[in-house]
C-alpha positions as CSV (number, residue, x, y, z in Angstrom):
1,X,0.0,0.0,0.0
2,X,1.7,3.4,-1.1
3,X,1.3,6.1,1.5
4,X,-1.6,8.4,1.2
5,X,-3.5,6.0,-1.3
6,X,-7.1,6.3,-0.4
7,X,-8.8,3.3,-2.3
8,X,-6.2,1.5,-0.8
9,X,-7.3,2.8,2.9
10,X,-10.7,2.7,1.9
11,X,-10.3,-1.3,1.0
12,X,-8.8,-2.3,4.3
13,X,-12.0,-0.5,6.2
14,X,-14.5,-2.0,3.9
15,X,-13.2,-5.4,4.2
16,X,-12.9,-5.5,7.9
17,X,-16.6,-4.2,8.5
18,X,-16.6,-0.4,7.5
19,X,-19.5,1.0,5.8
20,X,-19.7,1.8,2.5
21,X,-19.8,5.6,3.6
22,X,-15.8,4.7,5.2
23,X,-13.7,7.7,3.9
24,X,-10.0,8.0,4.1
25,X,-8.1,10.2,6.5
26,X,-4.8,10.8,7.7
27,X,-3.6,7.7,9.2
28,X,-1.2,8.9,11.5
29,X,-3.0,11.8,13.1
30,X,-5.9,9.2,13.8
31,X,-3.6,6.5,15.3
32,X,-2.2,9.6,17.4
33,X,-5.7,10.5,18.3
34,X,-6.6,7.7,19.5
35,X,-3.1,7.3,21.7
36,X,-3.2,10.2,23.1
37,X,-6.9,9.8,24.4
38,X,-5.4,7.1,26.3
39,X,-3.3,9.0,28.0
40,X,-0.4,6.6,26.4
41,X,3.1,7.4,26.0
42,X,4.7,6.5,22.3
43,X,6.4,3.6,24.5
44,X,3.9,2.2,26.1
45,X,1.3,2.3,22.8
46,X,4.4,0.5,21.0
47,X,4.7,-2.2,23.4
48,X,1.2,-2.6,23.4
49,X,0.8,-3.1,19.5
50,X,4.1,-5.3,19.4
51,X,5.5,-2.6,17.4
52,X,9.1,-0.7,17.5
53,X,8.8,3.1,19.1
54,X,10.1,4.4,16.0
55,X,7.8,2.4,13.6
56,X,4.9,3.7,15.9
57,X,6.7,7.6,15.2
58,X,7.2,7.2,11.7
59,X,3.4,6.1,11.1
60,X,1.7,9.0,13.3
61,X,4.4,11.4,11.2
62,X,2.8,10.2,7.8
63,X,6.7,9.0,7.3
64,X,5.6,5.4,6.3
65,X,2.6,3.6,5.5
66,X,2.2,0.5,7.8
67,X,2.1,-3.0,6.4
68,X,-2.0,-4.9,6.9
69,X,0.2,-7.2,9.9
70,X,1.1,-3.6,11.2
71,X,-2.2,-2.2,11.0
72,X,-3.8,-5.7,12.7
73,X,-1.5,-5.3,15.4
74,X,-1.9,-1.4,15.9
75,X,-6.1,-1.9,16.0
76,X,-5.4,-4.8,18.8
77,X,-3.0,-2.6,20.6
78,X,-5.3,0.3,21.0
79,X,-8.1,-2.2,21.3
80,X,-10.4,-1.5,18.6
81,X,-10.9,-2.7,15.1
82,X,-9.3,-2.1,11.7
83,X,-12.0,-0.1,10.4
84,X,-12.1,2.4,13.6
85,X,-8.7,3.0,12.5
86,X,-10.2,4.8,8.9
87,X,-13.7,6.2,10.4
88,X,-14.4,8.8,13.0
89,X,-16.5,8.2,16.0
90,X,-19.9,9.8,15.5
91,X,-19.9,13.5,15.9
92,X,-20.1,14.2,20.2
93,X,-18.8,11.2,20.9
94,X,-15.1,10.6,22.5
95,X,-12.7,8.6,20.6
96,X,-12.6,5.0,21.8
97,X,-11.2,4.5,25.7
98,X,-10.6,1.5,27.5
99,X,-8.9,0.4,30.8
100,X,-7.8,-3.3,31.5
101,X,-7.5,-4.2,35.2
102,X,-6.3,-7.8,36.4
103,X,-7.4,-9.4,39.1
104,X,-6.0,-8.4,42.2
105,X,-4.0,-5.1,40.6
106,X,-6.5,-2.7,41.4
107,X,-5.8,-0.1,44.7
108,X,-6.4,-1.6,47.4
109,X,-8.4,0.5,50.6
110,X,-8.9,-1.2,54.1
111,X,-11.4,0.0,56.4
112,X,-13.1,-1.7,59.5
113,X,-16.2,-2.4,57.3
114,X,-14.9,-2.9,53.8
115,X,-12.0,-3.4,51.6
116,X,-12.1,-1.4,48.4
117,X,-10.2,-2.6,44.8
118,X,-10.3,0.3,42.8
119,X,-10.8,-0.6,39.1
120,X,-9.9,1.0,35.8
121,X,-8.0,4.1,37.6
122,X,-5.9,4.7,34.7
123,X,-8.7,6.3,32.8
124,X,-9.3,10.0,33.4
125,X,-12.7,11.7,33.6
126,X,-14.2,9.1,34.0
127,X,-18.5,9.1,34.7
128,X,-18.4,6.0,36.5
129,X,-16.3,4.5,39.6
130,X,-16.4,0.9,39.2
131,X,-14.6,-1.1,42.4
132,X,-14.7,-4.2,44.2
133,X,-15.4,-4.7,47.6
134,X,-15.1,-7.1,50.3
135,X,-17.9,-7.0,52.8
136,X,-16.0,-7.2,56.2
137,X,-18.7,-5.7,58.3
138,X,-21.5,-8.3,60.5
139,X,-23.7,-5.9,61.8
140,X,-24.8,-2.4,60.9
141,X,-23.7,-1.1,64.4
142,X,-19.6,-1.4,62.9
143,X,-20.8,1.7,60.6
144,X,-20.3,5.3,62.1
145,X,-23.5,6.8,60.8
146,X,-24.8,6.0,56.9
147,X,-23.0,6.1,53.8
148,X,-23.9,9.2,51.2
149,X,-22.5,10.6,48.8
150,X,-23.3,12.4,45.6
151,X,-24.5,10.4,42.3
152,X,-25.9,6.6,41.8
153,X,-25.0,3.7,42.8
154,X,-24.9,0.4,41.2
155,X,-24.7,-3.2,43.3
156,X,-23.7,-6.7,42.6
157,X,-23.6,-9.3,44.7
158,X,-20.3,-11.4,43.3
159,X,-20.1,-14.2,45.9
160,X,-21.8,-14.5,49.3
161,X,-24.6,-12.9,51.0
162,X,-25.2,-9.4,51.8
163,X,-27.8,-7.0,53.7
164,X,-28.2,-3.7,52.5
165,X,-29.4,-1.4,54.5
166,X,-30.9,1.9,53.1
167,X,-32.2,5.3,54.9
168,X,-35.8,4.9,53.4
169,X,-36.5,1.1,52.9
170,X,-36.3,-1.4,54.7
171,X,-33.4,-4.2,55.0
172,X,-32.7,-5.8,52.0
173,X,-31.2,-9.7,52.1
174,X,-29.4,-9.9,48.9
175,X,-27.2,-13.2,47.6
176,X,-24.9,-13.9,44.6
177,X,-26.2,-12.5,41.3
178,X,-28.7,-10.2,43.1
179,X,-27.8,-6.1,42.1
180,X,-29.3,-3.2,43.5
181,X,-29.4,0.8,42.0
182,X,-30.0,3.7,44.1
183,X,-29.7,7.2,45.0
184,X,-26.6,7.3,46.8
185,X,-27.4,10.6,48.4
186,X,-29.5,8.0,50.6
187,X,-28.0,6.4,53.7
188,X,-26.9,3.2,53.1
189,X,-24.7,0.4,54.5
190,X,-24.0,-3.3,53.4
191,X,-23.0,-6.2,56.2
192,X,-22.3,-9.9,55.2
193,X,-24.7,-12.2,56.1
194,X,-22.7,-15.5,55.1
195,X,-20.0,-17.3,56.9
196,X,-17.5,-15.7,54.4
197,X,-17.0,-12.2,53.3
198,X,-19.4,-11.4,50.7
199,X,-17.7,-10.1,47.3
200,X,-20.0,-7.4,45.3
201,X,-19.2,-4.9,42.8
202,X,-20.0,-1.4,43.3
203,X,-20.3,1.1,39.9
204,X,-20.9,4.6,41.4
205,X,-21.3,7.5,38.9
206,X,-19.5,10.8,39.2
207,X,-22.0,12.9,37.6
C-alpha cells in the first residue's frame, strides 16, 4: 500500500466491516488520536501493539505507510478494530477509551467495614467509579453513621450474601447475582450475612 492511497485505505476498512460511507483520512493523526486519548506514551502504545517506538513515530508522522500485519496489530494494541482506525467516532462522541484491570492489581483501601479494589484508575474523567469490595462488616452497628455521597450507585452481589441497609426502605437480604441501583445521596450500608465475606461490585457515577 503506497502512503496516502485512499482506495487503498478505503479497502482495508471496507473489508474489515466499514460501511460503505468509510472515507480516508490521515492515518497517522488518527492513530495519534486515538493514543493520546489514552493518555499513552509512544512507549507504552508501541509495546502494546508489538510494534518498535520508531515504527509507531514514523506512522503518526505520515513518514511510512504501515504493512495490513502492522495495522492488525496497531487496532489490537489500541483495542479497537481495523476499520475504527479509517472512520471517526460519531460527531459528540469521544474517541474509543478502555482500561484493563487484572485481578488483584487494582488499589487496594482497608477499612473496618470494607475493603475497596479500585478498578480502571488509569482512565481520566471518567462518569463511572467501578470497584470491588469485600464486605467485612456483621452488623450495621460497625458503621459510624450511613453512607452518602453524591450520584448513583450500582450493586452486585459477586459471591456471598449481603444486607443492605438503606435510609428509606427497609433491610434488604441480597445473595450472589442479586444487584441493586439507588440514590446514593440516601443512607446506606452493606453487612455480610454469610459465613464468608461477601464479594460485590459497586459502579458509582460521578456525575
Amino acid at each position: 500500500m503506497t502512503k496516502g492511497d485512499p482506495k487503498s485505505l478505503i479497502r482495508i476498512a471496507r473489508e474489515n466491516g466499514a460501511t460503505e460511507q468509510a472515507q480516508p483520512m490521515d492515518l497517522g493523526a488518527r492513530v495519534r488520536e486515538l493514543r493520546k486519548a489514552r493518555d499513552w506514551t509512544l512507549e507504552r502504545a508501541a509495546q502494546q501493539a508489538g510494534l518498535a517506538r520508531s515504527t509507531l513515530s514514523k506512522i503518526e508522522n505520515g513518514q511510512m505507510s504501515p504493512t495490513y500485519e502492522a495495522l492488525k496489530k496497531l487496532a489490537v494494541g489500541l483495542e479497537i478494530s481495523v476499520p475504527q482506525l479509517f472512520t471517526q467516532p460519531s460527531k459528540g462522541q469521544m474517541t474509543g477509551r478502555m482500561a484493563l484491570t487484572r485481578m488483584g492489581e487494582g488499589t487496594a483501601t482497608i477499612t473496618t467495614t470494607y475493603e475497596h479494589e479500585l478498578l480502571s484508575e488509569q482512565l481520566t474523567k471518567k462518569q463511572m467509579l467501578p470497584y470491588r469490595a469485600r464486605i467485612r462488616a456483621r452488623r450495621v452497628e460497625e458503621f459510624d453513621g450511613w453512607v452518602r455521597h453524591d450520584g448513583e450507585e450500582f450493586l452486585y452481589v459477586l459471591t456471598g450474601s449481603i444486607r443492605l441497609y438503606t435510609e428509606f426502605y427497609e433491610p434488604v437480604e441480597m445473595k450472589r447475582g442479586d444487584s441493586a441501583y439507588y440514590d446514593a445521596t440516601m443512607g446506606h450500608n452493606v453487612v455480610s450475612t454469610s459465613a464468608e465475606d461477601a464479594m460485590i461490585l459497586w459502579v458509582t457515577s460521578l456525575t
